[in-house]
N, C-alpha and C positions, 0 to 999 in steps of 0.2 A: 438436510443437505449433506452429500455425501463429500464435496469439495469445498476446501476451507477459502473462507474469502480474501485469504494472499495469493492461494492460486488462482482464484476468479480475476483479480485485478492485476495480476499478470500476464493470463493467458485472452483477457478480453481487450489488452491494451492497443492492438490493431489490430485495422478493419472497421464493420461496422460496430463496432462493441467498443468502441472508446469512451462513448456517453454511460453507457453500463460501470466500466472500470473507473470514470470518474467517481460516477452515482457512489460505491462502494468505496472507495478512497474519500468521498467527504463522510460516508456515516463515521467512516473507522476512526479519522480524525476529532472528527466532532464528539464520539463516544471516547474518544481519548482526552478531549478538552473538558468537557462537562461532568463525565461519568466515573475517570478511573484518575481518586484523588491519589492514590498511591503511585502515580505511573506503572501501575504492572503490565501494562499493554503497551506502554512506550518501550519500557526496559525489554520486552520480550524481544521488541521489531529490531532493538539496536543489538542484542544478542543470536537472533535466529539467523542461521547460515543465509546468505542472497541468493535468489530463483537464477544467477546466471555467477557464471565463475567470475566474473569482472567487479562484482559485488562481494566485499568482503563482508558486509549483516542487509539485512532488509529495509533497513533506514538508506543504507549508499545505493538502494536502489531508488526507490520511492522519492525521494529530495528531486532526484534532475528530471522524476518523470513528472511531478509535480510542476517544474518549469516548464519542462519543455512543453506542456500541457497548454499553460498559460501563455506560454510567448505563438502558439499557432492561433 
């Protein structure tokens, strides 16, 4: 894959690709509950710059889309 799957779950977050950007927001999570005892994949998301300027790391993105996800 030539595209990292934070920009998949960014760029698939609407339209018809929500189910998609879901899909890959539970592996990432799930690979981050079960898989990465060290949190180096959590620690990455709350350090890596956010996909829009309103986001200071990629965690203050992810959280509200997560919600907002849930509450539609």
């Amino acid at each position: 894959m030539r595209e990292s799957i934070l920009h998949m779950i960014y760029n698939y977050r609407l339209g018809n690709f929500q189910d998609a950007a879901m899909t890959l927001l539970d592996c990432l999570l799930e690979t981050i509950a079960t898989r990465d005892e060290d949190a180096t994949i959590l620690k990455y998301l709350l350090r890596i710059q956010g996909p829009a300027y309103t986001c200071t790391n990629y965690w203050s993105w992810i959280e509200p889309f997560i919600i907002s996800m849930v509450q539609e």
